[in-house]
C-alpha positions, -999 to +999 in steps of 0.1 A: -674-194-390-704-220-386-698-261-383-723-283-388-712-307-358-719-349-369-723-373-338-710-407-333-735-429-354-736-452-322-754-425-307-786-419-338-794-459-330-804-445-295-837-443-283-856-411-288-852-400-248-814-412-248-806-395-282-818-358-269-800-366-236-767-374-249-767-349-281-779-320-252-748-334-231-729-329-267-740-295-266-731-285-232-698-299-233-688-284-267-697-250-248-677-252-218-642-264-236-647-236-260-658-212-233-625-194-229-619-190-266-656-181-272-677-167-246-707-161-270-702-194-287-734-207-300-741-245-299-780-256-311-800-290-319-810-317-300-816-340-328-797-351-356-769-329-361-754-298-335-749-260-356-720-244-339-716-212-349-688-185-338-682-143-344-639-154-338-623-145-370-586-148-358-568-178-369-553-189-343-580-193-320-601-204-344-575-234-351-572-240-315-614-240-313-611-272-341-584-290-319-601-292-291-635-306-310-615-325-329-606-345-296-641-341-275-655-371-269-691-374-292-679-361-325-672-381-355-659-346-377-673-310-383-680-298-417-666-261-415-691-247-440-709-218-455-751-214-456-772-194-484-812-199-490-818-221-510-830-212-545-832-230-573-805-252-590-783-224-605-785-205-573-769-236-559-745-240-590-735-202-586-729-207-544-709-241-552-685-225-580-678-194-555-660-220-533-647-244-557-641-229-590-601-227-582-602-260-569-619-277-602-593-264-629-580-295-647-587-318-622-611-347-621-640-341-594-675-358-580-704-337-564-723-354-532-749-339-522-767-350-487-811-338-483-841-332-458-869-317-467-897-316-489-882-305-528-892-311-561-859-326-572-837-356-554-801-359-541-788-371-573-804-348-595-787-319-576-753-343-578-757-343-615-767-304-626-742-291-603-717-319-618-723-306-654-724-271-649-693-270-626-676-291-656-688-267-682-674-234-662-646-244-645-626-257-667-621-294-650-609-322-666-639-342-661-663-366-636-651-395-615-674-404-593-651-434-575-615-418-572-621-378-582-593-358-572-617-330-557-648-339-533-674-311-538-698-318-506-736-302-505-760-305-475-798-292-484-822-291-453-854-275-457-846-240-468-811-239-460-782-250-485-744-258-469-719-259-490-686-278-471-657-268-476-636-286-444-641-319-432-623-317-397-624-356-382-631-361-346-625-388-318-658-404-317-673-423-291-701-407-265-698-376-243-682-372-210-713-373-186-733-394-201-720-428-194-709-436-153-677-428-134-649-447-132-611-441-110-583-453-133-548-465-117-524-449-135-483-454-138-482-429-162-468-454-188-481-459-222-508-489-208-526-469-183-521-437-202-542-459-232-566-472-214-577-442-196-581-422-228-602-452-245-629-448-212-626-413-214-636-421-253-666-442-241-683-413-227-672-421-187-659-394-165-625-403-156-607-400-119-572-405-115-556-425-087-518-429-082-497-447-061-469-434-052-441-460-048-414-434-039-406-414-068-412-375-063-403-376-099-426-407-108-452-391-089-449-354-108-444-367-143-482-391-137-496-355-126-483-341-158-497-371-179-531-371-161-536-336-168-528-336-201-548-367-208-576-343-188-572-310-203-569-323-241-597-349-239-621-341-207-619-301-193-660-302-200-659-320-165-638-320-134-625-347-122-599-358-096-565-368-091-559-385-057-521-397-051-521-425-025-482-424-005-476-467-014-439-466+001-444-480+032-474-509+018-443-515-006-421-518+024-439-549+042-443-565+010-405-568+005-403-577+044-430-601+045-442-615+016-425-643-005-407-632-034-424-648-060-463-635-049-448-599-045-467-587-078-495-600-073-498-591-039-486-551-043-516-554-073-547-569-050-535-542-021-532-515-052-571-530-057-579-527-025-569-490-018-589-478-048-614-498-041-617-480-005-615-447-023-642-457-053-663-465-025-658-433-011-670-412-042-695-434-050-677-447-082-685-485-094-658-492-115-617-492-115-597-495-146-563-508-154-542-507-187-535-545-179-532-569-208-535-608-211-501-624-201-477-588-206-461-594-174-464-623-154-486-611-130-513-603-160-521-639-166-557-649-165-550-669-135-530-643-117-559-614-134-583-638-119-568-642-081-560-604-084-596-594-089-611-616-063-598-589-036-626-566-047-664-564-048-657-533-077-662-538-116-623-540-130-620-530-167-595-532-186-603-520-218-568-534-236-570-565-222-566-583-257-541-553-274-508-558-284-479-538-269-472-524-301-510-512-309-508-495-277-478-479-283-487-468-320-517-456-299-503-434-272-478-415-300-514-406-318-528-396-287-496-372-275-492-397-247-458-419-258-431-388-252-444-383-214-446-425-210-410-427-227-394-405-199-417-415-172-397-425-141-398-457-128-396-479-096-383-513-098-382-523-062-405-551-064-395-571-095-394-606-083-367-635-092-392-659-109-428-645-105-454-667-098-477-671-129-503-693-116-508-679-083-534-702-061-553-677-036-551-695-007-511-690-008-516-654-021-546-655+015-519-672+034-488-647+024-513-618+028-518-628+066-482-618+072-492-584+065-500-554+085-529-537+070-530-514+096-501-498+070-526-502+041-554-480+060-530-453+067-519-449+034-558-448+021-561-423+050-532-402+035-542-407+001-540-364-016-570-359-036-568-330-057-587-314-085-572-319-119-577-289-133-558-274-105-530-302-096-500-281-111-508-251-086-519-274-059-483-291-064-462-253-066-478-240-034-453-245-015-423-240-033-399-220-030-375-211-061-355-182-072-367-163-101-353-144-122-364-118-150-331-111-168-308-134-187-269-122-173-244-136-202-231-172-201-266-183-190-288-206-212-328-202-213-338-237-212-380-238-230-394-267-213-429-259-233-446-291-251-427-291-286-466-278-303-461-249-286-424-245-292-433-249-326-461-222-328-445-198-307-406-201-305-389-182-279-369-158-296-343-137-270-321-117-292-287-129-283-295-148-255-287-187-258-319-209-257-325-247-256-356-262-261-361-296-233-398-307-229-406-310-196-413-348-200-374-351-209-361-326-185-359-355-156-340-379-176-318-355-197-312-328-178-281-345-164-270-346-202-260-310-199-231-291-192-230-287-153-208-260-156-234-236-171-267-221-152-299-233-169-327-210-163-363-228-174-393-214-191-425-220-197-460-197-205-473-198-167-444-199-151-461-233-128-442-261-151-409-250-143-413-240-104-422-274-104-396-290-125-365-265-109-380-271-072-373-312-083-341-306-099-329-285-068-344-318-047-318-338-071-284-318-059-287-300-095-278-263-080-274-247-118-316-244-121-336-209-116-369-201-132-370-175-161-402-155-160-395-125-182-410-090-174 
């Protein structure tokens, strides 16, 4: 198979230097997400457009190799085409009609043909002999150039025709590794879920920082998120995911601080600590999912006394969105299902939150406060590497396995639904329920407690995790099912 690869237009305005860097960057990443489906992958230009050209011939993997360009950061859409010499005209009338002529039968259809080079005929002349003749022996029911129900697409560079026969559309924006670093503070809900995928978009690599508020469950489903967010739109680059322990900074807020400054407050010492840790990895900017006046402590005054705790650059790239935009986002992202059953904390809603918060109060109430606490939790802030958070979080744990189903037992497939969709687990008699993982926390308690539930999932990591949690929860009916 052989894709002609088309950049983000933002990126062709570039200058000449910039252009090569970030269409080389292009390149590079395109390579290492597609490395473990395609060790001989072959990715060239440094131009205009990028030829990707693979030997895989298997469906499947060849499907997967189009999902994950399809959401790399850089592309605007492959054209999944074919490439001949070019001839003359009825070479390229006899190459088109190979591809389209079962396509063309009765229908109305348009030819567009795209050229560079030196030739002795233009674009349109090509658009209108290969028009005519497809007409004449394909049986179709005629030209329409603005609506046609067919599309027949031609690319003629040099020497080389393409005829296109898949347009696959892509995510846009600039490559990961050509823009700066930033650390994103993530709940795991459908804002900072958002916002960190529209940076990642822009090009910059993305760390993750969590704090934890005390929620084992909170703080293992914002792993799960992250490192979706990670594998499906960033594995060309590593990045981190550091879990700062916030339960005891949470602690002297409620003891200390007056009730209606508590958001405000638990957001500047949020600041602060990532701040800290930016500093520490040399990374310039912090990004929120905050937008203008959601919650009361995401008014531009409150915004404004917020970000005066820090020396950092704070984005927040949905700062104008509406709630509804970002959720209608997150759903086409694959984001909404974990945010839906993300746990939450709620110990620090405040009875009538300040809106307009003046910093010398918010100065004054912050003088009550030990930040003797707030250094140790930035001293015991976890910082792991993303790509290996879910064995870095199963090392320790200790579950029963089991690799045989004994009768009155239910196989519980806690896979994401795209995989229990391409691959269902099929078990002969054996009972099994499908639960995503992202629903297991909250739903799991929907289920017969008189039954044993034993979970599954490809690796084997997800459901250590997810049984070791359940256990955690006083749910003794959990074991992991890892089949022989």
């Amino acid at each position: 198979m052989k894709l002609i690869v088309k950049v983000f237009p933002e990126i062709t305005i570039k200058s000449r230097p910039v252009r090569k860097q970030f269409i080389r960057q292009l390149a590079k990443n395109i390579r290492s997400v597609l490395r473990d489906l395609d060790s001989a992958v072959t990715v060239t230009g440094e131009w205009d457009n990028l030829e990707l050209v693979t030997q895989v011939s298997e469906p499947k993997t060849l499907a997967a190799m189009i999902e994950r360009l399809s959401c790399t950061p850089g592309i605007t859409h492959c054209l999944e085409i074919n490439e001949y010499p070019l001839a003359d005209l009825d070479d390229v009338v006899a190459k088109t009609k190979a591809h389209y002529a079962d396509l063309l039968a009765g229908k109305t259809f348009a030819v567009r043909c795209k050229r560079a080079g030196a030739h002795s005929f233009t674009s349109v002349e090509v658009e209108r002999y290969v028009g005519s003749q497809l007409r004449q022996q394909c049986g179709a029911a005629g030209i329409e150039l603005k609506s046609p129900q067919v599309l027949v697409r031609l690319e003629i560079r040099n020497q080389r025709l393409f005829v296109i026969h898949h347009q696959h559309n892509g995510i846009g924006g600039y490559p990961l590794g050509t823009v700066e670093q930033t650390l994103v503070l993530m709940s795991g809900g459908f804002d900072s879920t958002v916002a960190a995928y529209q940076i990642m978009r822009r090009g910059l690599l993305t760390h993750f920082c969590f704090f934890n508020l005390g929620g084992r469950a909170h703080e293992l489903g914002v792993m799960e998120v992250a490192h979706y967010l990670w594998q499906k739109f960033g594995s060309s680059h590593r990045v981190l995911f550091i879990s700062v322990p916030f339960e005891e900074v949470l602690g002297e807020i409620l003891g200390k601080v007056d009730n209606a400054h508590m958001g405000v407050i638990l957001k500047r010492m949020m600041l602060r600590a990532a701040g800290s840790i930016a500093e520490s990895l040399e990374i310039d900017a912090l990004v929120t999912g905050e937008a203008i006046s959601q919650v009361s402590s995401q008014t531009l005054t409150n915004l404004s006394v917020i970000d005066a705790v820090t020396d950092k650059l704070v984005l927040r790239p949905l700062i104008a969105s509406h709630k509804q935009d970002i959720i209608d986002t997150a759903a086409a992202i694959g984001t909404a299902e974990f945010a839906k059953h993300m746990p939450e904390y709620c110990g620090v809603i405040s009875v009538g939150p300040t809106t307009r918060a003046k910093l010398p109060r918010v100065v004054y109430e912050e003088e009550q406060f030990d930040m003797s606490v707030l250094e140790r939790a930035i001293g015991n802030a976890r910082r792991v590497s993303i790509d290996h958070v879910m064995d870095e979080l199963g090392r320790d744990i200790q579950v029963e396995e089991v690799t045989q189903v004994l009768p009155g037992q239910i196989v519980l497939d806690i896979r994401h639904p795209d995989a229990q969709e391409d691959a269902p687990l099929q078990l002969g008699d054996i009972e099994v329920q499908t639960l995503p993982f992202f629903a297991l926390n909250s739903r799991f308690k929907e289920l017969d407690a008189t039954r044993q539930y034993l979970l599954y999932c490809d690796k084997g990591v997800m459901s250590r995790l997810h049984v070791h949690h359940l256990l955690s929860e006083g749910h003794a009916n959990v074991r992991v099912y890892r089949p022989a």
